[in-house]
C-alpha positions in Angstrom: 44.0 -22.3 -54.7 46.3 -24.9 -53.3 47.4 -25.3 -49.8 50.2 -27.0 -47.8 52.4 -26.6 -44.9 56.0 -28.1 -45.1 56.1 -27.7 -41.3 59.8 -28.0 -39.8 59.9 -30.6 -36.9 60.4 -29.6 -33.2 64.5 -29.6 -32.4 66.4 -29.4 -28.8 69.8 -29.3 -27.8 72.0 -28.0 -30.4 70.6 -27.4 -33.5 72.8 -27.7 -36.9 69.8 -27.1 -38.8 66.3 -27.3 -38.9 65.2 -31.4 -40.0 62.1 -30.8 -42.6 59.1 -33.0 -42.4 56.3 -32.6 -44.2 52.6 -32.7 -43.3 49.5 -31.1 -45.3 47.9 -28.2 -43.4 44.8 -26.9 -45.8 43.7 -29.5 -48.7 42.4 -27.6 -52.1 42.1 -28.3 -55.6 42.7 -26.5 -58.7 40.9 -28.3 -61.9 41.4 -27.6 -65.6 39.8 -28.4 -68.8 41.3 -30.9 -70.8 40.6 -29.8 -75.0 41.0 -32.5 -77.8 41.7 -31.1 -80.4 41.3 -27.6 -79.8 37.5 -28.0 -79.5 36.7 -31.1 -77.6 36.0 -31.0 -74.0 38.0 -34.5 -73.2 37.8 -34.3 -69.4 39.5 -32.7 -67.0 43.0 -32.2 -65.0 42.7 -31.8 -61.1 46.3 -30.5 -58.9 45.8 -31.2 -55.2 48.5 -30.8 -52.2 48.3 -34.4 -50.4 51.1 -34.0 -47.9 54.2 -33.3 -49.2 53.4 -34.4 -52.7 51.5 -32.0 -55.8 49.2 -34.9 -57.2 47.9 -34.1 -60.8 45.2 -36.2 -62.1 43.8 -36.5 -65.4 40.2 -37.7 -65.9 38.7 -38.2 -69.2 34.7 -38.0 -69.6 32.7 -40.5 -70.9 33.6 -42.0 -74.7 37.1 -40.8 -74.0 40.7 -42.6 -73.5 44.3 -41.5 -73.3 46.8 -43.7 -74.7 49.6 -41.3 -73.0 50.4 -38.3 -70.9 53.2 -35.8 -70.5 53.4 -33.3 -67.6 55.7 -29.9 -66.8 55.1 -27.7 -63.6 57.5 -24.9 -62.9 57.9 -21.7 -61.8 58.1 -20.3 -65.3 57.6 -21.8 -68.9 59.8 -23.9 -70.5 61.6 -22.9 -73.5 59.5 -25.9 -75.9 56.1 -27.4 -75.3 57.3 -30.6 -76.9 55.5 -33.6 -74.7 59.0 -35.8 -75.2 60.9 -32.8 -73.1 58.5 -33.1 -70.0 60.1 -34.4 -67.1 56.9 -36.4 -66.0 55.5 -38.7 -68.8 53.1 -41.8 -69.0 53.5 -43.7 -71.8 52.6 -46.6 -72.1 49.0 -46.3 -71.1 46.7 -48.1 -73.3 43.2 -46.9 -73.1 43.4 -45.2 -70.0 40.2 -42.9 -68.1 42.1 -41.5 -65.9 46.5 -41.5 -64.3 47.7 -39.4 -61.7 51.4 -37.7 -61.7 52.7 -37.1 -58.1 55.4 -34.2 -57.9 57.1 -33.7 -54.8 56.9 -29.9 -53.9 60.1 -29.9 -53.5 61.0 -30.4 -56.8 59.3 -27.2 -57.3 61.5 -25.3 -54.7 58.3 -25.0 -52.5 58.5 -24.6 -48.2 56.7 -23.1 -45.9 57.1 -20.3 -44.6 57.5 -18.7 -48.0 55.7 -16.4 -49.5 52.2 -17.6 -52.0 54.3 -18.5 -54.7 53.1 -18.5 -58.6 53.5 -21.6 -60.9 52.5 -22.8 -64.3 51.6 -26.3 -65.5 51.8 -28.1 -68.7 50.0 -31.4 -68.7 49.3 -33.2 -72.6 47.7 -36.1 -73.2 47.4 -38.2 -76.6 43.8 -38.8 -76.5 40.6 -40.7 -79.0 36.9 -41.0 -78.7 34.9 -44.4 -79.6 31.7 -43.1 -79.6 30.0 -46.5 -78.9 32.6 -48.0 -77.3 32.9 -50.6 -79.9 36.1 -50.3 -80.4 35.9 -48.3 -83.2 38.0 -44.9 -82.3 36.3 -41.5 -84.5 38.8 -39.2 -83.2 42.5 -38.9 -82.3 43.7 -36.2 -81.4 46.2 -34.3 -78.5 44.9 -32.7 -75.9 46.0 -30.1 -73.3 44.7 -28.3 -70.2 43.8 -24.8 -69.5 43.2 -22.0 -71.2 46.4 -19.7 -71.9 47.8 -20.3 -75.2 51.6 -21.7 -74.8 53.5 -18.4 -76.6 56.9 -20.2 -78.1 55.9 -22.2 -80.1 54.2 -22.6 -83.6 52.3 -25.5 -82.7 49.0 -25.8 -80.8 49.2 -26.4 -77.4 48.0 -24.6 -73.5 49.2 -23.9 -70.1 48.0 -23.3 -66.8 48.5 -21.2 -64.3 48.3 -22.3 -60.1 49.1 -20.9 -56.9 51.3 -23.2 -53.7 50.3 -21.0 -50.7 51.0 -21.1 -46.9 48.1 -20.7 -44.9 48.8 -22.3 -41.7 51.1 -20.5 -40.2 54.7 -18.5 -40.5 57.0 -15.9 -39.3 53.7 -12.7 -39.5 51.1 -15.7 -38.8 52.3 -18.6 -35.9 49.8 -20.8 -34.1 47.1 -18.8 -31.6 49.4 -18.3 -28.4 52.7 -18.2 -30.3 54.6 -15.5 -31.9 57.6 -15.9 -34.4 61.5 -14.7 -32.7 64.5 -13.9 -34.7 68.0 -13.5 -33.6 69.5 -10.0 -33.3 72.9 -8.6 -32.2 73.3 -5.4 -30.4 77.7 -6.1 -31.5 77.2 -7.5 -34.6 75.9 -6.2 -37.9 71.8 -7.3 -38.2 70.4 -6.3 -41.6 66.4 -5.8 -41.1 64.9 -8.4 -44.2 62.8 -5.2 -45.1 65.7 -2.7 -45.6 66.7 -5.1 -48.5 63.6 -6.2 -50.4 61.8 -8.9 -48.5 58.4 -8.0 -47.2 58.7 -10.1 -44.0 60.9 -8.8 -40.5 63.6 -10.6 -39.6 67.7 -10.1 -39.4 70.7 -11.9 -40.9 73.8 -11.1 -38.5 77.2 -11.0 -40.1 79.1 -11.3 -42.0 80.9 -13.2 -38.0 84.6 -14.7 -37.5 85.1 -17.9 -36.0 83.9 -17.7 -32.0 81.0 -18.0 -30.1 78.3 -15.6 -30.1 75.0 -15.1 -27.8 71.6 -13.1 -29.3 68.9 -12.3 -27.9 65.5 -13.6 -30.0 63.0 -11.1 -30.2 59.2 -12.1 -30.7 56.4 -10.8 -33.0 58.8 -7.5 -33.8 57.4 -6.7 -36.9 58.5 -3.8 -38.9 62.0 -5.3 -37.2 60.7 -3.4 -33.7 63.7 -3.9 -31.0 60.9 -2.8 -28.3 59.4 -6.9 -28.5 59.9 -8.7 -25.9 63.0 -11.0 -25.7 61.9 -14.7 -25.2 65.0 -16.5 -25.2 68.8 -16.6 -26.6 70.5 -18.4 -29.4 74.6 -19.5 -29.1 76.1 -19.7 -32.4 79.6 -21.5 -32.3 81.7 -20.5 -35.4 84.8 -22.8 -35.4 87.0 -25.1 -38.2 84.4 -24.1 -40.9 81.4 -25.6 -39.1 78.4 -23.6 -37.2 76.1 -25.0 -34.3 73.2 -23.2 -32.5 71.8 -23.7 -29.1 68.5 -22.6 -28.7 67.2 -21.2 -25.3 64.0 -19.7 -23.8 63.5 -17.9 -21.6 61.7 -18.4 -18.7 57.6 -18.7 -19.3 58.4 -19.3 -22.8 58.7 -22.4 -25.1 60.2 -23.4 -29.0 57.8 -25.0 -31.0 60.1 -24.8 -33.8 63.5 -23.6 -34.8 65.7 -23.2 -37.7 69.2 -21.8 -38.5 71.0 -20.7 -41.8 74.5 -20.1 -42.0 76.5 -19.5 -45.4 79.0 -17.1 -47.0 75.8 -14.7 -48.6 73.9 -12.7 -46.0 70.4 -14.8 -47.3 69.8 -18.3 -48.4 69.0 -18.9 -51.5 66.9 -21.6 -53.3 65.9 -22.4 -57.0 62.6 -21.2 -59.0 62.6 -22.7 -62.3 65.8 -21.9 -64.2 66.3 -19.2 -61.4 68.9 -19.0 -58.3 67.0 -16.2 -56.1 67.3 -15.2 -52.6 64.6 -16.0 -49.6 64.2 -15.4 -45.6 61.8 -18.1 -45.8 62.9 -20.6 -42.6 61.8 -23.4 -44.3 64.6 -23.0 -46.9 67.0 -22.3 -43.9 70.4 -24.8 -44.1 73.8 -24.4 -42.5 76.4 -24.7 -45.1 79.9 -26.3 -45.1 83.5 -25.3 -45.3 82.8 -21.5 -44.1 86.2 -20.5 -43.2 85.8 -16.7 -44.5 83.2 -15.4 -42.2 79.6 -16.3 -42.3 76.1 -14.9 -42.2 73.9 -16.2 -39.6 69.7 -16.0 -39.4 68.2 -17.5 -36.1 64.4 -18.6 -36.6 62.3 -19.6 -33.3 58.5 -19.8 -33.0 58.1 -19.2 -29.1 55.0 -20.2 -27.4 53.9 -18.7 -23.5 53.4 -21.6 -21.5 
């Protein structure tokens, strides 16, 4: 399985949005066969998380070269398995042993904190074998990694299947000492995340007019539990279209991290694939523009006792 942490950066003051960074938390490698040919075993393909960045690496064995290499990842197949439609390609690679695609996971829609997240890779190579390495090539042939046969299409090709989890921390899991807080209003409308499908506590207040509004920011409430404790407020100016929120704890209590979404729909949303779906995860958290007819707010803290 393959780990990372997109971990959002420490913010004080008034907070428009949370500013991503992106830093590795857990390495781990997923490898692949590579097949020549439907029965040669060329070599190999290897995915590993190196900081913000999905690195895919083919190696061919011994006797082996690859003269080009297309690569897909995505969170479903594409509609073809033809090479020249892959949005990563190598082609011009002679008699290469090995190349290495980097994918930034956020062309994949990936942040942490979201929820272990399925994906499926293409990766092809045109590939020969000179036995003796005289320069003499016995076999030519196309290769592909893994072991699931691509479904669409009449011709002969394989796919992959990999797994981008977050295992270093999130809103049921914070650092030892640290609890995740979210904002809820006792005037407002709060919609619990798990009243409307996600499996992880939380609120979204709205839909708000323009004015200014002060939450309390509950910590570690799970099951959305207004007994947990209240470690620090959140003021949320609405005004000319444009949100800001100003994070405060309380006393004893620190931020390590905030984030804020603000927009006309009650959740963010972000892209899988071809997709458009919903998510609570705060790394996907932005505040929008131009939100004049009432907006949807979600306060994210992770609170710390000092």
């Amino acid at each position: 399985m393959i780990r990372s942490l997109l971990a959002a950066s420490v913010l004080t003051g008034a907070a428009l949005a949370s500013t991503a960074a992106s830093a590795q938390c857990i390495s781990g490698t997923d490898t692949f066969d590579l097949t020549a040919g439907q029965h040669y075993d060329a070599g190999d393909v290897m995915l590993e998380v190196v900081g913000d960045t999905l690195e895919v690496t083919y190696t061919l064995n011994a006797g082996w070269t690859m003269t080009e290499a297309q690569l897909y990842v995505g969170s479903e197949l594409p509609d073809s398995n033809a090479p020249g439609q892959f949005p990563y390609k190598a082609e011009n690679l002679g008699d290469a042993s090995t190349h290495t695609f980097e994918v930034p996971l956020s062309d994949l829609a990936f942040a942490c904190y979201a929820d272990d997240t399925a994906f499926v890779g293409l990766a092809h190579a045109s590939v020969r074998y000179d036995e003796d390495g005289d320069g003499t090539f016995e076999l030519s042939e196309t290769a592909w990694a893994g072991s699931n046969d691509f479904p669409y299409s009449a011709n002969w090709g394989t796919y992959f299947d990999f797994v981008l989890s977050c295992d270093c921390g999130g809103p049921e899991d914070p650092p030892d000492g640290c609890e995740t807080a979210f904002a809820y209003s006792s005037t407002e409308d709060s919609a619990c995340f798990l009243d409307n499908g996600f499996n992880r506590w939380g609120w979204s207040v709205g839909p708000v007019t323009e004015g200014t509004y002060t939450w309390d920011l509950y910590a570690g409430a799970a099951g959305c539990d207004l007994t947990a404790p209240v470690v620090g407020t959140v003021t949320v100016t609405y005004a000319g279209g444009t949100v800001m929120a100003e994070y405060a704890e309380d006393e004893g209590y620190m931020f390590l991290e905030t984030q804020t979404y603000a927009g006309e729909g009650m959740f963010p949303t972000m892209k899988q694939g071809k997709k458009t779906v919903e998510t609570v995860a705060p790394g996907q958290y932005t505040i929008g523009t131009d939100l004049y007819d009432g907006v949807y707010v979600i306060a994210h803290a992770v609170s710390c006792a000092e």
